[in-house]
VOSEKE-893492 format. One record per residue (C-alpha): chain; residue number from 1; residue in one letter; x, y, z. Coordinates in Angstrom, 3 decimals. Layout:
BEGIN
NODE   mol   seq   type          X          Y          Z
NODE     A   NUM      a          X          Y          Z
...
***
This chain:
BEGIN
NODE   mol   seq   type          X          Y          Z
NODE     A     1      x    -18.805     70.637    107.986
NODE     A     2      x    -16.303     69.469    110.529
NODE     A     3      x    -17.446     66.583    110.774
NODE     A     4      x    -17.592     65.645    107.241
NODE     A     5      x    -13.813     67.182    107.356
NODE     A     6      x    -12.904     64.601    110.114
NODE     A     7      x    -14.903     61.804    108.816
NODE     A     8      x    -13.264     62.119    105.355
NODE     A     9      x     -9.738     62.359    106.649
NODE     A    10      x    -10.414     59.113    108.965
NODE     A    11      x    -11.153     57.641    105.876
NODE     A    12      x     -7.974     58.681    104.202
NODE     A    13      x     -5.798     57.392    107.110
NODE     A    14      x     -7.014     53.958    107.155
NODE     A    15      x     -7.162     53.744    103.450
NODE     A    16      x     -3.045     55.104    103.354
NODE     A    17      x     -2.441     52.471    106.133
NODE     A    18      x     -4.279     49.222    103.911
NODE     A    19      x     -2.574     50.148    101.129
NODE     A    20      x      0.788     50.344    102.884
NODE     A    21      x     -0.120     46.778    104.143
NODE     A    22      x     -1.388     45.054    100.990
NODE     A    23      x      2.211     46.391     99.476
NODE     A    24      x      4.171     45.063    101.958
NODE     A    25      x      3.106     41.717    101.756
NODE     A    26      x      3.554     42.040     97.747
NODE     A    27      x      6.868     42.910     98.430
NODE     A    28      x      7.116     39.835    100.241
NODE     A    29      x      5.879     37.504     97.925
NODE     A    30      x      8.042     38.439     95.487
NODE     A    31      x     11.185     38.185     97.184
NODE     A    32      x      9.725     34.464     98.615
NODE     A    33      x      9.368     33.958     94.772
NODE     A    34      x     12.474     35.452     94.132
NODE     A    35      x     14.381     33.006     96.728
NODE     A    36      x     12.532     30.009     95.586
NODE     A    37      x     13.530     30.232     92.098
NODE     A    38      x     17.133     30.785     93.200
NODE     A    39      x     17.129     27.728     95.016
NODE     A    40      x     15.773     26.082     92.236
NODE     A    41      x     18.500     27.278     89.477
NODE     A    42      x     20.983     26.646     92.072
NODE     A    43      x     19.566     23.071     92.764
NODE     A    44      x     18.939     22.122     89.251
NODE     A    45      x     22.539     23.122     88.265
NODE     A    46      x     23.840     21.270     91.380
NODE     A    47      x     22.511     18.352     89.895
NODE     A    48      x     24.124     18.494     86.499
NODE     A    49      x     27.220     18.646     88.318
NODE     A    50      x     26.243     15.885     90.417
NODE     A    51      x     25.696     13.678     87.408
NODE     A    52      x     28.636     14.628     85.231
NODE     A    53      x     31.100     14.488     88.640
NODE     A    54      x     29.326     10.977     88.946
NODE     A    55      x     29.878     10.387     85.526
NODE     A    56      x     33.506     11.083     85.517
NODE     A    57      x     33.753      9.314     88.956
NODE     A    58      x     32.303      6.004     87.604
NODE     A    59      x     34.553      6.008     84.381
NODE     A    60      x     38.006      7.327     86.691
NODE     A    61      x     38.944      3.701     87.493
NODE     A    62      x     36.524      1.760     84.901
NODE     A    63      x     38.731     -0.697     82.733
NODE     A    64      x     36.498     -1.323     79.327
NODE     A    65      x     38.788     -4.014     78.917
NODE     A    66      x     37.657     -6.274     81.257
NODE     A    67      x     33.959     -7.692     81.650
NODE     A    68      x     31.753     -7.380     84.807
NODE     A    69      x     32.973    -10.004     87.289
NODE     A    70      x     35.854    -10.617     85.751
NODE     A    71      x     37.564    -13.555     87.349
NODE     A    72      x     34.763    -15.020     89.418
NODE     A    73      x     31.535    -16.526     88.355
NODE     A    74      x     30.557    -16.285     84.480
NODE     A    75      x     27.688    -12.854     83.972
NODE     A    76      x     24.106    -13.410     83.425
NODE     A    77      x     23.132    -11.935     80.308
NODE     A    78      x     19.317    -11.355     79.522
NODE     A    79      x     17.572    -10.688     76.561
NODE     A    80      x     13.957     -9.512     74.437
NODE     A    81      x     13.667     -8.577     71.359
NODE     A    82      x     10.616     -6.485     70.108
NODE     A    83      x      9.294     -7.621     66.516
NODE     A    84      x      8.571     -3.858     64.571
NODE     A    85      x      7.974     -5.726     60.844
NODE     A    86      x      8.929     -8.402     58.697
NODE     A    87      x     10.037     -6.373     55.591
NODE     A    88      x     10.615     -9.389     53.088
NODE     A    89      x     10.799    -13.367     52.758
NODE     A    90      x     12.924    -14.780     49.427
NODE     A    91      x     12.856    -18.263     48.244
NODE     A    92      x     15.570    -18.027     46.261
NODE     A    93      x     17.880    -16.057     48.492
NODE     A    94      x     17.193    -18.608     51.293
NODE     A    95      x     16.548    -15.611     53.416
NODE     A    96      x     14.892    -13.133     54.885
NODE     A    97      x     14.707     -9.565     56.462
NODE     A    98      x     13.461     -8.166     60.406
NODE     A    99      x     13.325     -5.115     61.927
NODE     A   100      x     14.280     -5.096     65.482
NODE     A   101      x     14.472     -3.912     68.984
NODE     A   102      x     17.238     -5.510     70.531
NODE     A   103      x     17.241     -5.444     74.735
NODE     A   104      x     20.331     -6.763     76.521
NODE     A   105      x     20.434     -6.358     80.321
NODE     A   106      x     23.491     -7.089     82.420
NODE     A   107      x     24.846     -5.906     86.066
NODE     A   108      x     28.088     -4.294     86.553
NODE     A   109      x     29.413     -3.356     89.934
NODE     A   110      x     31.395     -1.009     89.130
NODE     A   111      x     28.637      1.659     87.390
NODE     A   112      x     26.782      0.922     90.858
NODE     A   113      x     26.241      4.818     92.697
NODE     A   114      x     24.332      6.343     95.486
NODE     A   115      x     22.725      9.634     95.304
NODE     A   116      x     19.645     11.311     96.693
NODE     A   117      x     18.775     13.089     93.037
NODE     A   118      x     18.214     10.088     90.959
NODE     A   119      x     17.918      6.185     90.792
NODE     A   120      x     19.232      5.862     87.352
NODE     A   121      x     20.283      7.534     84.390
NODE     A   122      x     19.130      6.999     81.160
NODE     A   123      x     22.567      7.962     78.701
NODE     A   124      x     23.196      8.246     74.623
NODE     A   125      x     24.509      5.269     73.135
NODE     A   126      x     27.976      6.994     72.246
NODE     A   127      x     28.138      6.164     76.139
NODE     A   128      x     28.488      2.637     75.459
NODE     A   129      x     31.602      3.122     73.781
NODE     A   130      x     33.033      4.177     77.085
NODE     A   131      x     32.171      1.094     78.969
NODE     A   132      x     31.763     -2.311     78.594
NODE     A   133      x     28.778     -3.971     76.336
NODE     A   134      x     28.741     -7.540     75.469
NODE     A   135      x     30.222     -8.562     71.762
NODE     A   136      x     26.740    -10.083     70.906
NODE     A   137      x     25.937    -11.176     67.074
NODE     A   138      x     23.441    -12.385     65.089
NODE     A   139      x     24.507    -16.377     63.865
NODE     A   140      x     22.731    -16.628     60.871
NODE     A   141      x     22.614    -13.147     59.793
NODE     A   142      x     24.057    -11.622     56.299
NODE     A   143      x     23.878     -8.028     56.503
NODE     A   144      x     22.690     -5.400     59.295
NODE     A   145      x     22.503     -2.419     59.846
NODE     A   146      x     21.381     -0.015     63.024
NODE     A   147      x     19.275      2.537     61.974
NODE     A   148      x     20.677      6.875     62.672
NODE     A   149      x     17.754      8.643     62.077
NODE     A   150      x     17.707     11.312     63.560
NODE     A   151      x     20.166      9.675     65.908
NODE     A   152      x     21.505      6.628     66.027
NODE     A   153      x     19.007      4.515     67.831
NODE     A   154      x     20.481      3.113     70.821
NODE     A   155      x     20.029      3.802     74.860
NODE     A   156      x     21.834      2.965     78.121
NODE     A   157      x     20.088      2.979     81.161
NODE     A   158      x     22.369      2.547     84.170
NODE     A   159      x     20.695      2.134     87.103
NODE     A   160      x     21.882      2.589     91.056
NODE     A   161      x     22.703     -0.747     91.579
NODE     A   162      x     24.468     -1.551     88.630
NODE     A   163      x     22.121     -2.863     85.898
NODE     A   164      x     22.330     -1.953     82.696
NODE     A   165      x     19.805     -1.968     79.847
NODE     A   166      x     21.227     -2.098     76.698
NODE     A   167      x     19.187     -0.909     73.883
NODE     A   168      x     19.345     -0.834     69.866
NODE     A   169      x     16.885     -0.897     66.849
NODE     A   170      x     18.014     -2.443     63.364
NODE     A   171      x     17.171     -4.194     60.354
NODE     A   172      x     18.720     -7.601     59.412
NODE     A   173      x     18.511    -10.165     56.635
NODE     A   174      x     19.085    -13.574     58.124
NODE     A   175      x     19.340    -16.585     56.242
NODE     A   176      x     16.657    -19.416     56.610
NODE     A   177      x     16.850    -22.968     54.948
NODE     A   178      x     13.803    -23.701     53.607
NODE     A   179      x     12.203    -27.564     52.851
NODE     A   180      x     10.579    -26.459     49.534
NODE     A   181      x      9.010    -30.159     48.549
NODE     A   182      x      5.404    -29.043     49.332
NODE     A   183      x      5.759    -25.260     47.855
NODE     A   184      x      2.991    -23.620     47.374
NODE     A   185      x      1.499    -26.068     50.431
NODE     A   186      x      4.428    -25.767     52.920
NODE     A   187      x      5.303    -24.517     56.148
NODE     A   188      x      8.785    -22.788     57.252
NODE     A   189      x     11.011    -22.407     60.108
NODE     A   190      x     13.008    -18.699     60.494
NODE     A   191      x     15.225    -18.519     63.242
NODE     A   192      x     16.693    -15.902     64.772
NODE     A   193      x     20.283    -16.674     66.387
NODE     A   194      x     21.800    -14.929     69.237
NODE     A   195      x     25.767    -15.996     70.456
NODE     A   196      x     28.414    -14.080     72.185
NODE     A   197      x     31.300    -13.819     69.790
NODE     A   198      x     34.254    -14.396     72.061
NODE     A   199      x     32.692    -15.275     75.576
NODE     A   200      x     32.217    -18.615     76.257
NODE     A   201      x     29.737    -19.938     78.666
NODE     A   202      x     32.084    -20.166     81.798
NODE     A   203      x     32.250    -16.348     80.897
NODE     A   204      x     28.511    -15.338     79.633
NODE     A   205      x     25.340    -17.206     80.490
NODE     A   206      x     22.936    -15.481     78.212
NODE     A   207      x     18.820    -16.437     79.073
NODE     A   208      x     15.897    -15.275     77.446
NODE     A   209      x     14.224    -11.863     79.796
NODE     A   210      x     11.460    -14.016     80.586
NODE     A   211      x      8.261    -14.037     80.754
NODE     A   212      x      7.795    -11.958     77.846
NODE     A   213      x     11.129    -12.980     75.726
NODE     A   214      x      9.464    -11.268     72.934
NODE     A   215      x      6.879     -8.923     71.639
NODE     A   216      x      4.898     -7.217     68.973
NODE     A   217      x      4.500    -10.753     67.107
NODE     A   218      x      1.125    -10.868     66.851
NODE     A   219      x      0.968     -7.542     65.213
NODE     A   220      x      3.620     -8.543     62.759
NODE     A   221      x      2.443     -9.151     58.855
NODE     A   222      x      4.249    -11.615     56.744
NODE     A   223      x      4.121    -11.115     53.265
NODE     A   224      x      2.874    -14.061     51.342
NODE     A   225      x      2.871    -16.225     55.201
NODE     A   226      x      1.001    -16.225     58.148
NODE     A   227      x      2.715    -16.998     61.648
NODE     A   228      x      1.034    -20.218     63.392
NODE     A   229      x      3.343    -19.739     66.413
NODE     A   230      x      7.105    -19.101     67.939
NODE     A   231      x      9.072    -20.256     70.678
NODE     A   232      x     12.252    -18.924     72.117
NODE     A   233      x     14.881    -21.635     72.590
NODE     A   234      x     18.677    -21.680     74.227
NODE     A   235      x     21.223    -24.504     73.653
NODE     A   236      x     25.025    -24.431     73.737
NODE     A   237      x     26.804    -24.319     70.321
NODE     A   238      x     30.556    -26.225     70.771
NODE     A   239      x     33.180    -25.068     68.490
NODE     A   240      x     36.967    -25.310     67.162
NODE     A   241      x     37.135    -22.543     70.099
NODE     A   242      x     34.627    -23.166     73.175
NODE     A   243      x     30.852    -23.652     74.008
NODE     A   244      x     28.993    -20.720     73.770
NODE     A   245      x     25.552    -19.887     74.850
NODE     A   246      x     23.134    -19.681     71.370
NODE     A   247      x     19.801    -18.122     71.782
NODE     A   248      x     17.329    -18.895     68.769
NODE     A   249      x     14.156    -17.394     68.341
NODE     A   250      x     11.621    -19.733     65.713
NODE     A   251      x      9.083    -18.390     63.834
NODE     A   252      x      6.873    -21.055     62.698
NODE     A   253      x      5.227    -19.789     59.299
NODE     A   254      x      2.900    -20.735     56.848
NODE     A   255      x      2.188    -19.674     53.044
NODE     A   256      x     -0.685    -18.112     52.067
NODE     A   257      x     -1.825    -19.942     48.886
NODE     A   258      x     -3.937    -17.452     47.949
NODE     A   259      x     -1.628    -15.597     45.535
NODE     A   260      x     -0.768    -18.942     43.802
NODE     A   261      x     -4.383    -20.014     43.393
NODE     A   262      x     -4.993    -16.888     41.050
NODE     A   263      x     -1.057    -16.439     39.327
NODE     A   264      x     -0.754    -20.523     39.248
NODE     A   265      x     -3.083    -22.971     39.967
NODE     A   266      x     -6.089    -20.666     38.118
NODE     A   267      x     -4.388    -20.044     34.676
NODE     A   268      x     -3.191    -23.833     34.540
NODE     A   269      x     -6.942    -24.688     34.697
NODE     A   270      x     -7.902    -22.557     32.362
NODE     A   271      x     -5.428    -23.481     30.609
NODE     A   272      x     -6.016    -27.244     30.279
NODE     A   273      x     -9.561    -26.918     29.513
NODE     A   274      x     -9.164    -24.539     26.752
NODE     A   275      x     -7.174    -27.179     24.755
NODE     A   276      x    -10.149    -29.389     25.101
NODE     A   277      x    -12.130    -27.317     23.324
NODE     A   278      x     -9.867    -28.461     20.041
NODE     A   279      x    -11.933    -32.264     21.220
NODE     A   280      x    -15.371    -30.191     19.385
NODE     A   281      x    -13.588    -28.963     16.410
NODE     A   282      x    -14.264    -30.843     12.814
NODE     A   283      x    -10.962    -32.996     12.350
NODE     A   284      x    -10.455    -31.018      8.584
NODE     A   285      x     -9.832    -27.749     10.445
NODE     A   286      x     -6.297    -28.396     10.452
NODE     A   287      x     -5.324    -25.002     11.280
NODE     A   288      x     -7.821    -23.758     14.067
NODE     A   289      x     -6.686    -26.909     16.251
NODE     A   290      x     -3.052    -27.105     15.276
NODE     A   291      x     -2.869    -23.333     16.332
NODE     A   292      x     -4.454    -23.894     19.986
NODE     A   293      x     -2.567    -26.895     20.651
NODE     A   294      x      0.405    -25.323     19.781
NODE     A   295      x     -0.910    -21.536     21.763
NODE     A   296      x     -1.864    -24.004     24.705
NODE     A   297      x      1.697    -25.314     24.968
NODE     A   298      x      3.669    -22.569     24.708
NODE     A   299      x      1.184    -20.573     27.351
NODE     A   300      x      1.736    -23.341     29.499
NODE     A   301      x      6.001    -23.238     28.680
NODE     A   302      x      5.607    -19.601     30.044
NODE     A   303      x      3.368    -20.222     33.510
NODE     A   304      x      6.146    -23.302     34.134
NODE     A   305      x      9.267    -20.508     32.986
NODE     A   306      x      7.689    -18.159     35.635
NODE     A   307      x      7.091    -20.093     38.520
NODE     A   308      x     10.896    -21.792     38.407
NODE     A   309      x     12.755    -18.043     38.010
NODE     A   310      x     10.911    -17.658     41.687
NODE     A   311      x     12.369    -20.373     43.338
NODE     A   312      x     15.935    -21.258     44.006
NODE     A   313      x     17.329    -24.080     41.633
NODE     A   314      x     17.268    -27.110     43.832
NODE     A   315      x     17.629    -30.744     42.549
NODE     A   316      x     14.186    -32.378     44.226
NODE     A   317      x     10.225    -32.326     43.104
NODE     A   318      x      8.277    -29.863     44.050
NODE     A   319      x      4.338    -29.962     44.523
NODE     A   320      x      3.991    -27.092     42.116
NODE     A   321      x      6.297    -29.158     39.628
NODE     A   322      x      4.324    -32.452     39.456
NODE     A   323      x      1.185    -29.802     38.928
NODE     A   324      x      2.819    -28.264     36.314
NODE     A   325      x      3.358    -31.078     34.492
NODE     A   326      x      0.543    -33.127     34.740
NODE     A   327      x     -1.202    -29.624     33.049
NODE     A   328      x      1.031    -29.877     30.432
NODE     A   329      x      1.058    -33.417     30.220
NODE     A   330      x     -2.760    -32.890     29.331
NODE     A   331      x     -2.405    -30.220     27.007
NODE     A   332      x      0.532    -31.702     25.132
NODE     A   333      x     -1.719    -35.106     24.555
NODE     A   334      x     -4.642    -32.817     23.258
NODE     A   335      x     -2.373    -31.821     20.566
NODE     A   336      x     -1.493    -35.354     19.754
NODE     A   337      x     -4.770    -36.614     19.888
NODE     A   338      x     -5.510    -34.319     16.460
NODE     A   339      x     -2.305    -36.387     15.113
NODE     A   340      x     -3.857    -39.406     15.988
NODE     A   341      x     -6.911    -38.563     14.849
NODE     A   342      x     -5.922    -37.479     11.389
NODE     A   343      x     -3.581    -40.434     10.650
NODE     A   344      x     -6.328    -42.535     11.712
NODE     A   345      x     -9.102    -41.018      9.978
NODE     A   346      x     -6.876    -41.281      6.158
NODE     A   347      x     -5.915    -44.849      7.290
NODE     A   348      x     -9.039    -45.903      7.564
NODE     A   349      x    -10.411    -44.526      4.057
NODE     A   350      x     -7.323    -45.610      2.675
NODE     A   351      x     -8.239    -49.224      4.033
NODE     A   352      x    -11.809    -48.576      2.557
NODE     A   353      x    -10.806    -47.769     -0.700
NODE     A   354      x     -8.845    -51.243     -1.044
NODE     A   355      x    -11.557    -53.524      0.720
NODE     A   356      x    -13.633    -52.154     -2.461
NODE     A   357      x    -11.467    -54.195     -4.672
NODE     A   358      x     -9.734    -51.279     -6.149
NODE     A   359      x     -6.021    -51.935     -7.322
NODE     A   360      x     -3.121    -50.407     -6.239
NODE     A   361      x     -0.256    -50.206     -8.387
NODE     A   362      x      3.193    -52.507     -7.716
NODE     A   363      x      6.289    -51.833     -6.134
NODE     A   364      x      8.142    -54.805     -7.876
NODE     A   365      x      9.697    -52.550    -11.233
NODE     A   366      x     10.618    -49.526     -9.285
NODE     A   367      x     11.699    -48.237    -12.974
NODE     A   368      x      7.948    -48.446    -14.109
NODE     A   369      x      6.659    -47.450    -10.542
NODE     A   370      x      8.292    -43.996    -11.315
NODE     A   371      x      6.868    -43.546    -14.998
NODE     A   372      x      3.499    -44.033    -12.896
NODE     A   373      x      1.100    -41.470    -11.361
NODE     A   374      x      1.606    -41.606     -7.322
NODE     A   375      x     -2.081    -42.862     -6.839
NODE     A   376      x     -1.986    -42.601     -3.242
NODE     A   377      x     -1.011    -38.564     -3.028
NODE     A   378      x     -4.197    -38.438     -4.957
NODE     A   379      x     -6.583    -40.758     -2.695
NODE     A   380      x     -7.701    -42.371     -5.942
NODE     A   381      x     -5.888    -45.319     -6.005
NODE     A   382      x     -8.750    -47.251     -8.030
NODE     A   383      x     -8.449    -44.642    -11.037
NODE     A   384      x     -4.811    -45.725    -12.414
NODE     A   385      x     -4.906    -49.739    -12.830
NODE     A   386      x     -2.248    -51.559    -15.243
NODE     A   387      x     -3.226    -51.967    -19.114
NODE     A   388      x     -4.437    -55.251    -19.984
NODE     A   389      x     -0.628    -56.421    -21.344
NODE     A   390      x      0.789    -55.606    -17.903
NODE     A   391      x      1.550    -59.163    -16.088
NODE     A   392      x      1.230    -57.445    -12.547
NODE     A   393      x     -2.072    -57.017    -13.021
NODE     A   394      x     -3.772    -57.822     -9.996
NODE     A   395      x     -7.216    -59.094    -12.202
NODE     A   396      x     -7.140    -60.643    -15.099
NODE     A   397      x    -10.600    -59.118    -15.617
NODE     A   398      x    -10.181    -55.843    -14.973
NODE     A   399      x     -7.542    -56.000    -17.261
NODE     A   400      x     -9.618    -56.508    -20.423
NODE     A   401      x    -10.647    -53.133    -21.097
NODE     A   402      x    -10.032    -51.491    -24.168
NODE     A   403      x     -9.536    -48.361    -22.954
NODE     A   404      x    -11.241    -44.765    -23.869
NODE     A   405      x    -11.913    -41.791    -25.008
NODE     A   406      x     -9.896    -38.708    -23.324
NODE     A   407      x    -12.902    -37.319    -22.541
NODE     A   408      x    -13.995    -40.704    -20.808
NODE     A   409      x    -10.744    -40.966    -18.942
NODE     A   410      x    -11.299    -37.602    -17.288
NODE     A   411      x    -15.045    -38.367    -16.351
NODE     A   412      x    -13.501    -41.731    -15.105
NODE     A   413      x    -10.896    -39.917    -12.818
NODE     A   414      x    -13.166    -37.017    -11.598
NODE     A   415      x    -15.608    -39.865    -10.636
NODE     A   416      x    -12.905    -41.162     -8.604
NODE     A   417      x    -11.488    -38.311     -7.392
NODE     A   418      x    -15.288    -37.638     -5.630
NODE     A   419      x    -14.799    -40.648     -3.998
NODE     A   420      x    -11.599    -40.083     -2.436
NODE     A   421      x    -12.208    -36.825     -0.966
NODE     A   422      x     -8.821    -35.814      0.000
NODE     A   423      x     -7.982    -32.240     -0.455
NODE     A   424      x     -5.277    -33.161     -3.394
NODE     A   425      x     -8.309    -34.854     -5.528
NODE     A   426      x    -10.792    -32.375     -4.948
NODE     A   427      x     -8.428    -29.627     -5.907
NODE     A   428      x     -8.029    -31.875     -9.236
NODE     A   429      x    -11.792    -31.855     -9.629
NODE     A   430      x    -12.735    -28.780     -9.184
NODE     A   431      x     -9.755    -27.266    -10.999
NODE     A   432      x    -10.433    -29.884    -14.147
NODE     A   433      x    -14.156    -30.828    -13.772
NODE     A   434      x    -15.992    -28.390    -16.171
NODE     A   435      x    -12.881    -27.859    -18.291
NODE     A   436      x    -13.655    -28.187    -22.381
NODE     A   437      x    -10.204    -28.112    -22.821
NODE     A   438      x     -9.722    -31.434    -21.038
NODE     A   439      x    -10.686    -33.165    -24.185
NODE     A   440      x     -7.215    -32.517    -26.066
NODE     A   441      x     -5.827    -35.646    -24.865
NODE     A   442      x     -1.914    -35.988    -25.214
NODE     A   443      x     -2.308    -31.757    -23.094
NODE     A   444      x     -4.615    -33.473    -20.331
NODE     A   445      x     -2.098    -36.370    -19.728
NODE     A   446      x      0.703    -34.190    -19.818
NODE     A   447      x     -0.355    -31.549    -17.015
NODE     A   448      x     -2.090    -33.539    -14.669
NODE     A   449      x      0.670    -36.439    -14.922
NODE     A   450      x      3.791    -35.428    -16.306
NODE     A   451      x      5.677    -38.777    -15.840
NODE     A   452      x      4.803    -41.095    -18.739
NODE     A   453      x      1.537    -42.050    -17.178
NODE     A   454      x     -0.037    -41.294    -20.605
NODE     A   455      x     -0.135    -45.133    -22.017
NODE     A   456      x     -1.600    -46.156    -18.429
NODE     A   457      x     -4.235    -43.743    -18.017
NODE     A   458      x     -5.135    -44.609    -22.167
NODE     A   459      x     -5.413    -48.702    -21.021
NODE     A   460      x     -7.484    -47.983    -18.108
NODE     A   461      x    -10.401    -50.768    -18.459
NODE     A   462      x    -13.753    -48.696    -18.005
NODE     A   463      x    -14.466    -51.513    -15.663
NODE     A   464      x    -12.876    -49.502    -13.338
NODE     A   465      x    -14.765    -46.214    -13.285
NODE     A   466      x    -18.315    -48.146    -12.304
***
């Protein structure tokens, strides 16, 4: 039993003294982890005031006045842009609209610092108000703007040894003169144009950040254009006030005709042929084709209407123009070839008619030419010859007859009216043919005349009506 006493209490001892151990060195941990996480607050605040006390140290003599260099050689300025999306191309603004990130880089001695926490620092752009930035512009721009959401978007990055990167994102509409003479078919040149406002070039060299001057181009999707290529370019612009540096950006694009070839080129087709169909419709259906040469036209009027309110109103031809009116060119003459048609096809019977060696009546006594029926409204100029005492008649022959009955007469002039065929003589005949009342004479002549044609139509030689 003693020995299970002494063994147990052994036990205990060495068990007291491991835990007293294994505590200790807790303890110790702690207050390691303790110190290291004071050093690290204090060094983390230590830098805050490091930057701001650089901050304030870098601005204490800083004149924003005055550019970098001032008075010795002129500042290199470099530049990339970075192409987020063409929004918008318009013909007949002359213009269209980007969305940009703008880079400018520059070196100014006097944001130059040493210090063992950091090699630059990346700032707000309300810093840039606070130092000098170059008074860069867009030459052929109309309207910008720089985008704020959340915040306005643009950075300074100042590094150690005095360069600065210069950021900003925005959205401009720049104007782009346009050689239209080939539209639908054409190609176009947009530039963008970079200048210094007020620095000339003994003051500002500006140079494109080469070798990549510009990006996110290939990604970029042109409405209505595809772009073939671009090149960055720098020349010096010399005005009423100095050289200055220009940097111009072309983009080389080309129009997709697609879109025309189904809004245009498609319905003008269509168009054209359908007013050829009027070519397979009988001549006497003078409604049916004067209605689709006339539909035909005024479609076309609306396609040509359309197409100009999308393009600026310039004073040369335009492809699309001459297209336009070669279509309706074509569907005008369709309509006129009905007109010909027609006048040619009653000239021709008219001419047929007379050949036969019927009579027309005179034009010398315009007095009796009125008290006469109008053969030729009738198309049966051979029914209404002069009586046989007339001295203008054209045959001494004919004019033997000894006239007829009413009832003959009327036979006579329906026989003719057959003959003729034109839509005033049929209406006669069929409205006059089978009617019994057609044999009270002196009523017959008096509707179907009216202007003393009575005594001619009662001399007619029967001669005539063979």
């Amino acid at each position: 039993m003693k020995r299970r006493r002494l063994l147990l209490t052994r036990i205990v001892f060495f068990a007291s003294i491991i835990l007293f151990i294994c505590s200790t060195d807790i303890n110790k941990i702690d207050i390691a982890k303790s110190t290291d996480l004071k050093k690290n607050n204090s060094n983390g605040t230590g830098r805050y005031r490091n930057a701001s006390a650089l901050l304030n140290q870098l601005l204490t003599d800083y004149d924003i006045r005055l550019r970098p260099a001032f008075g010795g050689d002129a500042l290199l300025l470099t530049m990339d842009i970075i192409i987020a999306s063409f929004d918008s191309i318009s013909e007949v603004d002359m213009d269209y609209t980007l969305t940009m990130y703008l880079h400018q880089y520059w070196r100014d001695e006097r944001l130059s610092f040493q210090s063992d926490d950091f090699s630059e620092i990346t700032l707000s752009g309300e810093f840039a108000q606070h130092i000098w930035v170059p008074d860069t512009f867009l030459a052929n721009d109309k309207h910008s703007f720089l985008h704020e959401v959340t915040e306005q978007n643009k950075m300074l990055r100042i590094s150690s040894d005095g360069k600065i990167a210069y950021g900003m994102r925005l959205t401009s509409t720049l104007s782009c003169s346009m050689d239209l003479h080939n539209f639908p078919l054409d190609s176009q040149n947009c530039t963008v144009e970079i200048e210094s406002y007020g620095y000339t070039t003994s003051e500002v060299l500006m140079k494109w950040n080469q070798p990549l001057a510009v990006h996110g181009v290939e990604e970029a999707d042109v409405p209505q254009f595809s772009i073939d290529r671009y090149q960055t370019l720098d020349r010096i612009v010399t005005t009423a006030t100095g050289s200055y540096q220009r940097l111009s950006l072309v983009f080389q694009l080309k129009r997709a005709v697609g879109y025309f070839i189904f809004q245009t080129y498609l319905p003008c087709i269509l168009i054209v042929a359908l007013s050829w169909v009027s070519f397979w419709i009988n001549h006497e259906a003078t409604s049916a084709r004067v209605a689709l040469g006339i539909t035909t036209v005024l479609t076309m009027t609306t396609i040509s209407t359309g197409v100009r309110q999308s393009l600026p109103r310039i004073s040369y031809v335009k492809s699309i123009d001459i297209y336009l009116v070669m279509c309706f060119f074509f569907v005008f003459m369709a309509l006129l070839e009905y007109a010909a048609v027609n006048y040619n096809y009653w000239g021709r019977k008219s001419k047929r008619i007379s050949e036969e060696g019927w009579p027309v009546l005179s034009d010398e006594n315009k007095e009796d030419r009125e008290g006469q029926i109008n053969v030729r409204d009738f198309g049966v100029s051979s029914a209404f010859i002069n009586g046989p005492s007339d001295p203008r008649a054209p045959d001494p022959e004919m004019a033997t007859g000894q006239g007829g009955s009413p009832l003959e007469i009327n036979e006579c002039i329906i026989t003719h009216g057959k003959r003729a065929s034109s839509p005033i003589a049929q209406l006669y005949t069929s409205t006059y043919e089978n009617n019994n009342e057609m044999a009270e004479y002196p009523r017959y002549t008096k509707t179907s005349f009216e202007l003393g044609a009575r005594t001619r139509i009662a001399s007619m030689p029967t001669r005539s009506c063979k």
